[in-house]
C-alpha positions in Angstrom: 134.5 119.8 97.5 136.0 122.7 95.8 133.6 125.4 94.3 134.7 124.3 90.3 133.9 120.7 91.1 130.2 121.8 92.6 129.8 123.9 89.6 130.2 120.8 87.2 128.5 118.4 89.1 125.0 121.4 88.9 126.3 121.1 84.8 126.0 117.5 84.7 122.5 117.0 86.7 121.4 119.7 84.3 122.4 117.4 81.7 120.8 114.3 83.4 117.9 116.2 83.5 117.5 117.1 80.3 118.2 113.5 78.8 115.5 111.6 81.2 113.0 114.8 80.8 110.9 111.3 79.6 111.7 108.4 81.2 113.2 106.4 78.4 114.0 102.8 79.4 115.5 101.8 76.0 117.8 98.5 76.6 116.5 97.6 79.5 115.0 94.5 80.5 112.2 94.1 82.8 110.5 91.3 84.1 107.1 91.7 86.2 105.6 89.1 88.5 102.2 89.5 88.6 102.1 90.8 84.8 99.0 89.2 84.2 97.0 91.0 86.7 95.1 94.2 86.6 97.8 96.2 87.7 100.3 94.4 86.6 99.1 93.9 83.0 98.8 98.3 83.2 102.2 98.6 84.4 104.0 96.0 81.9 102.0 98.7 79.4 103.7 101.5 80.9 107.4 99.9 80.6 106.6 98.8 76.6 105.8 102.3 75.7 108.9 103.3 77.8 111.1 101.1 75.2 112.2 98.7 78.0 112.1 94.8 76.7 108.8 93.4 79.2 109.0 90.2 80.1 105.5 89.2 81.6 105.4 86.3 84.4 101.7 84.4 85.6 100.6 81.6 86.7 98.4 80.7 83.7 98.2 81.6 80.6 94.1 81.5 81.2 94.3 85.4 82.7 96.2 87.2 79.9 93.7 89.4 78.5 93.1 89.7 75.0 94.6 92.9 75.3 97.7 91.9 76.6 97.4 88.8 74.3 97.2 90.7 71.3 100.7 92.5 72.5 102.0 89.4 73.2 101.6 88.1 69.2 102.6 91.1 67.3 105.4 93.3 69.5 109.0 92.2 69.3 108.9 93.8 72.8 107.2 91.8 75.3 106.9 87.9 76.1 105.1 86.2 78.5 106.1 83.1 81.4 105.0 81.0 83.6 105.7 80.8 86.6 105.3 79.6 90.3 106.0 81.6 93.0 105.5 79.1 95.4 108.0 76.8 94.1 111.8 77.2 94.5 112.4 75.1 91.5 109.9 76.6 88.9 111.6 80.0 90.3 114.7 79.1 89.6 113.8 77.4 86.2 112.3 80.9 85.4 115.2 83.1 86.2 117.4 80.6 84.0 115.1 81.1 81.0 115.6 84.7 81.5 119.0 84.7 81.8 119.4 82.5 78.8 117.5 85.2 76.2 118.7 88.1 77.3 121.4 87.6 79.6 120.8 90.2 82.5 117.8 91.9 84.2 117.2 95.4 84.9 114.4 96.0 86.4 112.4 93.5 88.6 108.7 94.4 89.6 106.5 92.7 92.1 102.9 92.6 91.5 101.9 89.4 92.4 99.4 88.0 95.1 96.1 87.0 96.0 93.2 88.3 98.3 90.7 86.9 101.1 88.2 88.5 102.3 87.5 86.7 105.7 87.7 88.2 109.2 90.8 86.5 110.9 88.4 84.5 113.2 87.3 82.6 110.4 90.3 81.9 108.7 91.8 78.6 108.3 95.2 77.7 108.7 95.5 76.2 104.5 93.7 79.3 103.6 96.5 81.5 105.9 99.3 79.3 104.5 98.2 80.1 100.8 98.0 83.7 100.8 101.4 84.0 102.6 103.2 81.6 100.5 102.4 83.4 97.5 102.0 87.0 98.8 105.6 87.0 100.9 107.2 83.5 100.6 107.5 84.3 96.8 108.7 87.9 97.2 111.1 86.3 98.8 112.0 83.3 96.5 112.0 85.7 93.7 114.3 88.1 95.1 116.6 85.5 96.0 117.1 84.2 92.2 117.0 87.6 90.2 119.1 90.0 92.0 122.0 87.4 91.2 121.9 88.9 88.3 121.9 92.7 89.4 124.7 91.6 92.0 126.8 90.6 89.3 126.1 94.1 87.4 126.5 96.4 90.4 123.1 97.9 89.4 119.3 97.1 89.2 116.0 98.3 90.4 113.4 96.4 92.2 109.9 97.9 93.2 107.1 95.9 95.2 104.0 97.0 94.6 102.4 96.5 98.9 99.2 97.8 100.1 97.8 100.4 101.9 96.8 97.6 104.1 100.2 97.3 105.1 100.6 100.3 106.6 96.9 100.7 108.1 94.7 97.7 110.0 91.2 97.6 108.0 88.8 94.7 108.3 88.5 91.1 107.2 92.1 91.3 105.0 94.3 90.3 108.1 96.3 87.6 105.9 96.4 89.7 103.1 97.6 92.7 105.7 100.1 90.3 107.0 102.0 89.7 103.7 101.8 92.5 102.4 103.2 93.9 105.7 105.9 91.2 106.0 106.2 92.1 102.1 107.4 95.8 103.1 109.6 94.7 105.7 111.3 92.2 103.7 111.8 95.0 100.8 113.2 97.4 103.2 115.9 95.0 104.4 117.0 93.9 101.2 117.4 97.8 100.3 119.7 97.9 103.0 121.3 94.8 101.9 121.7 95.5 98.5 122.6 99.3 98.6 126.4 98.3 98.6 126.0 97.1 94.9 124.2 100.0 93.9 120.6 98.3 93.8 117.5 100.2 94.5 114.9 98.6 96.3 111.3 100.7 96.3 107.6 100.0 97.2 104.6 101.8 95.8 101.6 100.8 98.0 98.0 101.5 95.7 95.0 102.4 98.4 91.5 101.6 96.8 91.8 100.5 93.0 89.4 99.2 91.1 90.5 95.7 90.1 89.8 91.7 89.2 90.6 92.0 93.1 88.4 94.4 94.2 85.5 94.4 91.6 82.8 92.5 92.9 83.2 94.7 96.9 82.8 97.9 94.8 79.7 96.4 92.9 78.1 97.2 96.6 77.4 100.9 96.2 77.3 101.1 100.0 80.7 100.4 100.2 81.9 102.2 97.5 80.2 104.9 99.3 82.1 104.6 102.2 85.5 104.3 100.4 84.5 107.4 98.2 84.0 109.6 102.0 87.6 108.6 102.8 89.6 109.7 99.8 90.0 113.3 99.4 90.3 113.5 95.1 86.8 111.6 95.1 87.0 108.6 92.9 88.3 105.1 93.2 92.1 105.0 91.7 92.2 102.6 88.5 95.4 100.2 87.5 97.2 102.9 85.3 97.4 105.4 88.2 99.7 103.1 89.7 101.9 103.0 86.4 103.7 106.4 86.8 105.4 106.0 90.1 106.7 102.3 89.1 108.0 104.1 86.3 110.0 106.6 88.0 111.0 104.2 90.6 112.6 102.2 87.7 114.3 105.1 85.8 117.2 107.3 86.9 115.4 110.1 88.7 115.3 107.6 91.4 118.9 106.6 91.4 119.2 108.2 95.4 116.2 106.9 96.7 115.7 103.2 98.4 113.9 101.8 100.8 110.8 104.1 100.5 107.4 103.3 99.9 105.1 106.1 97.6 101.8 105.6 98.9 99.1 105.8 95.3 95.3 106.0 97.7 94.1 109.5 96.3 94.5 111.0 99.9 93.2 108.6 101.8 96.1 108.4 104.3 97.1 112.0 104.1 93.8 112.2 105.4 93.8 109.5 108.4 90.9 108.0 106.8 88.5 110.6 107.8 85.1 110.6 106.5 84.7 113.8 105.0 82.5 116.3 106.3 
């Protein structure tokens, strides 16, 4: 490269800069699996006051939140279906519906999936079956439908939101560990996959956040205790702290960057878990 065509290139990332100085996600269309949930309810948040057009997929309509619900009547901005992740056929009805209102899909989040505390001895094989099915078999079915459309366009974004269980063994969440493991592997592949039609593929993996999910275990100070000794800034991490990496995964600041998983535990890992002294 010749030293002129450097120069410009530094003029236009200046430029770049300057125009997503605050990520701005006007026009885009974002549809969140899992939107229901605590974190996925904080993040669909994050991407309305962004600009982006939310699209909010759950199970039921019996966990939207009144908050949520109240968005859901009186912004232009954000709309809400259901949807099975289990089932090819209510995935595919879903992506149709999509497709059909606004024609395209930018940005695809993953929040879905469900928890069991159990140590893997006790475990049955339905109760295995379930939490994989939703937790990895629908990362998978979802995937499958929704990038057609980001194929198509040569461009899209797709961030699962993992675990800090995938990445470290703790106790009594081996199923959950397991998807959310075979989640991250999955994700990493398709990055690989999908790079040639300029499709990132991300992961932010939340350590200990307080939760629907994780409520009633931190309602036993002992073990919030013992969680507290482990992460180094000293507090449990709540839904919106997960919120500003999805973000940046999902805007232009991360257009070189897929594959990779941004770790959201408050220290936890940086410090191998060590109680501190």
């Amino acid at each position: 490269m010749e030293v002129g065509q450097s120069l410009r290139g530094g003029e236009d990332m200046k430029k770049n800069i300057k125009d997503n100085a605050c990520i701005d996600l006007s026009g885009k269309v974002v549809v969140i699996i899992g939107g229901t949930g605590s974190i996925g309810e904080e993040i669909a948040l994050g991407f309305l006051f962004s600009n982006a057009t939310v699209v909010v997929a759950g199970r039921s309509k019996e966990t939207i939140s009144s908050k949520l619900q109240q968005l859901l009547q009186n912004s232009q901005k954000i709309f809400y279906e259901k949807v099975n992740v289990v089932s090819e056929n209510s995935v595919k009805k879903f992506y149709n519906v999509v497709m059909e209102r606004f024609d395209k899909i930018d940005i695809l989040i993953l929040t879905h999936g469900i928890q069991l505390r159990k140590s893997f001895v006790d475990i049955n094989i339905k109760e295995w079956k379930k939490i994989i099915d939703i937790n990895l078999t629908g990362a998978f079915l979802v995937c499958k439908y929704f990038t057609n459309s980001m194929i198509k366009r040569k461009q899209g974004k797709i961030i699962g939101i993992t675990s800090l269980t995938s990445e470290f063994g703790i106790r009594n969440v081996a199923a959950y560990a397991a998807s959310k493991g075979g989640m991250s592997m999955f994700l990493k592949t398709i990055a690989v996959e999908l790079a040639k039609y300029n499709i990132n593929v991300n992961m932010v993996a939340p350590g200990r956040i307080e939760t629907a999910m994780t409520k009633n275990i931190l309602k036993n100070n002992e073990i919030k205790l013992s969680n507290l000794e482990r992460i180094p800034l000293r507090r449990i991490g709540i839904p919106s702290d997960v919120v500003g990496a999805t973000l940046f995964l999902s805007s232009d600041f991360s257009n070189y960057i897929t594959g990779q998983t941004i770790v959201v535990d408050g220290g936890w890992s940086a410090s191998i878990g060590n109680v501190r002294q």
